[in-house]
KOLTI-419358 format. One record per residue (C-alpha): x, y, z negated. Coordinates in steps of 0.25 Angstrom, whole numbers, padded with zeros to 4 digits, always signed. Example, Ala and Ser with C-alpha at 12.3 -4.5 7.8 and 13.67 -1.06 7.14 Angstrom:
# KOLTI-419358
+0049-0018-0031
+0055-0004-0029
This chain:
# KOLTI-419358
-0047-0026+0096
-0052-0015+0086
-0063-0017+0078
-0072-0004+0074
-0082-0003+0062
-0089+0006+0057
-0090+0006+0042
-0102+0008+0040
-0109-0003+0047
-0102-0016+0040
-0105-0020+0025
-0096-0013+0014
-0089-0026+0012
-0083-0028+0025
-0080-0013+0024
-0072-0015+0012
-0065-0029+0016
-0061-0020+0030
-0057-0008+0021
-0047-0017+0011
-0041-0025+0022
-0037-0014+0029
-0034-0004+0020
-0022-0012+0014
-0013-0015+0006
-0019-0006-0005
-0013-0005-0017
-0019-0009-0030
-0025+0002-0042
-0026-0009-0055
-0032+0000-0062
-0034+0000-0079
-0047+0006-0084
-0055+0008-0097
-0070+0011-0099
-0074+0020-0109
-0074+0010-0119
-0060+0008-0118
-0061-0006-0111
-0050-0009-0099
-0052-0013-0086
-0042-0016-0076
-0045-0018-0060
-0037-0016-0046
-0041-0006-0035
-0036-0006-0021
-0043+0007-0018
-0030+0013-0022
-0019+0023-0021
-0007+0035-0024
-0014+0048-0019
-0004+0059-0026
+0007+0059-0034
+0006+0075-0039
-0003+0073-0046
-0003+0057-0046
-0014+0052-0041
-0019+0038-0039
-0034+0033-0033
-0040+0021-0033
-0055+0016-0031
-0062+0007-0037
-0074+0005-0027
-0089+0003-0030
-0091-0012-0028
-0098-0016-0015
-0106-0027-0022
-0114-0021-0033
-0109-0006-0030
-0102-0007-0044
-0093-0001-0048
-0078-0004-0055
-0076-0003-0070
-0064+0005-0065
-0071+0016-0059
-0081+0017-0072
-0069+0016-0081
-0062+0026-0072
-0073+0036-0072
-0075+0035-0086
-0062+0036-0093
-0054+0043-0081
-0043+0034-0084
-0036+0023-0078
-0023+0015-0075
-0017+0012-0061
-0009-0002-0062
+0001-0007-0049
-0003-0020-0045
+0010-0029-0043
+0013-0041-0038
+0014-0049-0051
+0001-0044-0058
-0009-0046-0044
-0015-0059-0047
-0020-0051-0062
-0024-0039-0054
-0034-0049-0045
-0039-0056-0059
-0042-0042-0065
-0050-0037-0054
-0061-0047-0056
-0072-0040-0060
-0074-0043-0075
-0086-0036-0083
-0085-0023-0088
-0077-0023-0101
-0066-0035-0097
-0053-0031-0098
-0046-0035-0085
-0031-0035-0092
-0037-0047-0099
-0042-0055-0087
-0029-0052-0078
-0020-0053-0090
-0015-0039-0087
-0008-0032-0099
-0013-0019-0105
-0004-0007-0107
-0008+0006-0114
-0008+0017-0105
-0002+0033-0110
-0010+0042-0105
-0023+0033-0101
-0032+0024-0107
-0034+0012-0097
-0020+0002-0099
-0010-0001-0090
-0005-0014-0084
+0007-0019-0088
+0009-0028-0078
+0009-0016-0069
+0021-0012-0062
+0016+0003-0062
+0004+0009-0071
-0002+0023-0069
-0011+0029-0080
-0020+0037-0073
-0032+0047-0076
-0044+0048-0067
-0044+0062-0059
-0055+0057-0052
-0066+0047-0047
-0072+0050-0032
-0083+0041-0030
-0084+0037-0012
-0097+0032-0014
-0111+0025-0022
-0110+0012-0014
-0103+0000-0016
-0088-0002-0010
-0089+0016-0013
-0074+0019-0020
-0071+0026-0031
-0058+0037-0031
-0053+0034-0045
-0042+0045-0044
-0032+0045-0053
-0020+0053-0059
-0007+0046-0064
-0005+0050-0079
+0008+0040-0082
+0013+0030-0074
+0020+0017-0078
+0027+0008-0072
+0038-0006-0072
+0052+0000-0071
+0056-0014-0065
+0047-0010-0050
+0057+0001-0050
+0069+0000-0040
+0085+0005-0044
+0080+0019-0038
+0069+0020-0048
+0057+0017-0036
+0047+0009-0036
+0052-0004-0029
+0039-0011-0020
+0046-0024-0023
+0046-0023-0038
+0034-0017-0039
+0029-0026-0030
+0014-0021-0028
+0001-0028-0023
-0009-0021-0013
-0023-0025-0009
-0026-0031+0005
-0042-0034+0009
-0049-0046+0004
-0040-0053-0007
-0027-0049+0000
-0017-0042-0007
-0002-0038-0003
+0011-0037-0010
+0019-0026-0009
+0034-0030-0010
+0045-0039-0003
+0042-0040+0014
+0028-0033+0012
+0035-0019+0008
+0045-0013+0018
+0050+0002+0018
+0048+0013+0028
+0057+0025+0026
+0046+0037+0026
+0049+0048+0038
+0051+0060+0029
+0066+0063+0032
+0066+0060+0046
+0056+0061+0058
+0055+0049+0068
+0056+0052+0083
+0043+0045+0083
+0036+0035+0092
+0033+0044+0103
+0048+0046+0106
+0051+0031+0107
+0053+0028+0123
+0040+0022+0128
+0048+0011+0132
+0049+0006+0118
+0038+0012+0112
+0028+0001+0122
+0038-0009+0116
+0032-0023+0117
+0040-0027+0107
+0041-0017+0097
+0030-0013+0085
+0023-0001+0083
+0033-0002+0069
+0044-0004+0077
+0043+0008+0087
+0039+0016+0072
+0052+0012+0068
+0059+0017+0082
+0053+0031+0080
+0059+0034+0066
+0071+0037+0070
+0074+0052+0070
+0081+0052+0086
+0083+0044+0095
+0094+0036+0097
+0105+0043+0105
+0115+0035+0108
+0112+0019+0110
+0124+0010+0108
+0120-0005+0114
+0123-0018+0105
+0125-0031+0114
+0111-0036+0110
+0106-0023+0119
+0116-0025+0128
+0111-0041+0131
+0097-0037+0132
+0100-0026+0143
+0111-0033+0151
+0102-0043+0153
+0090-0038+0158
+0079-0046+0153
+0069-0040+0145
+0077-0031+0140
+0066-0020+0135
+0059-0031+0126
+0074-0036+0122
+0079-0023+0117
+0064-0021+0111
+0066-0033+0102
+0081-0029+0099
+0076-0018+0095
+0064-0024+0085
+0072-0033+0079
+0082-0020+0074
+0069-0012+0071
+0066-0023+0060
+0079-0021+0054
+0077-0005+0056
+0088-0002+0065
+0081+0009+0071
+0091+0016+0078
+0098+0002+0084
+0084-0001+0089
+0084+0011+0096
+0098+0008+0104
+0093-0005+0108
+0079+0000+0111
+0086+0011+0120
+0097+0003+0125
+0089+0001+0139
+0087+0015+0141
């Protein structure tokens, strides 16, 4: 059953509990501030992202509280001095990041409370996080404000000006390894994710190649009872279909014997899909053909 509501007529705090739950996982801006009297504040955002990388660009929103209709000492801080820091939140350091986002009076330096260590930056003010595996100093292009109201956000839109990062996140390649760098994201309510070990897996990107796509699959298997939306994904990256079909003896027990053969071959078939043989869960998929 589908459930439709209209924005507008439920209270702003469902809204947002609705908005976060779905919208996920989104990862974290722990963003380094200072006011114009050069005190530091430091708080996460999960109104975050990458927009460009020519020029580098980063947003994040710190949005107008709903109770209160106050607003973050980021946003002021940000507005005033046009500077700020984007930390990565790992693994190892999430427990600080919670502590620091407890909202301490103006003034309070949240590196103290969270026991977070302060390192000066090069072509900004704001500090960085040593405990962050990847820091970028960033000046502020831009503040677009959404709105008077509370739960209203605020674009802080940023451009990279030095980027720091552990050398020990870095795989033999020279990349970025998710495992090591090991990132946490935001869920709704308190949930958070981790983004490394089973919960990351890779999807080569169809650039190179174009899939025969869904549409060519035979019907046959594309109302598969047992095969996944995912599953039949998979099944339609192959570049052509399979020309020639060579049967294994498994397929040749399942068709020699007459019993639920479709749903036999289907579940052949799912079990290789899982190991990505692609192409051998074509030959079993069309052995009955």
């Amino acid at each position: 059953m589908i459930k439709s509501i209209n924005p507008k007529e439920i209270p702003i705090a469902e809204l947002h509990g609705l908005l976060l739950g779905a919208v996920s996982p989104r990862p974290i801006a722990f963003a380094s501030t200072v006011d114009v009297d050069g005190n530091v504040n430091l708080s996460p955002f999960s109104f975050f992202n990458v927009f460009s990388a020519n020029p580098p660009i980063m947003i994040f929103s710190p949005a107008r509280r709903v109770r209160g209709n106050t607003t973050k000492h980021t946003l002021d801080n940000a507005m005033a001095t046009k500077e700020v820091v984007i930390n990565i939140v790992s693994y190892a350091m999430v427990q600080q990041m919670s502590l620091s986002s407890a909202e301490y009076p103006k003034g309070v330096n949240e590196f103290e409370k969270a026991g977070f260590t302060e390192v000066a930056s090069e072509t900004v003010t704001p500090p960085s996080v040593k405990e962050s595996p990847v820091s970028f100093e960033c000046k502020v292009n831009e503040v677009i404000h959404l709105g008077a109201e509370g739960g209203a956000g605020n674009l802080i839109i940023c451009e990279v000006t030095k980027i720091h990062l552990d050398t020990n996140i870095l795989d033999e390649n020279g990349k970025i390894d998710p495992n090591k760098i090991d990132t946490v994201a935001r869920m709704g309510g308190n949930w958070y994710s981790r983004a490394s070990g089973n919960a990351i897996f890779e999807i080569p990107k169809p650039v190179s190649s174009i899939g025969v796509g869904f549409d060519t699959i035979p019907s046959s298997i594309r109302n598969s009872k047992v095969l996944t939306g995912n599953e039949l994904g998979l099944l339609g990256s192959i570049e052509e279909m399979p020309k020639s079909i060579e049967h294994n003896d498994d397929v040749s027990e399942i068709i020699t014997s007459g019993t639920n053969v479709e749903e036999r071959l289907h579940q052949l078939a799912k079990g290789l899909l899982a190991k990505n043989k692609i192409k051998e869960a074509w030959a079993v998929l069309m052995a009955n053909k």
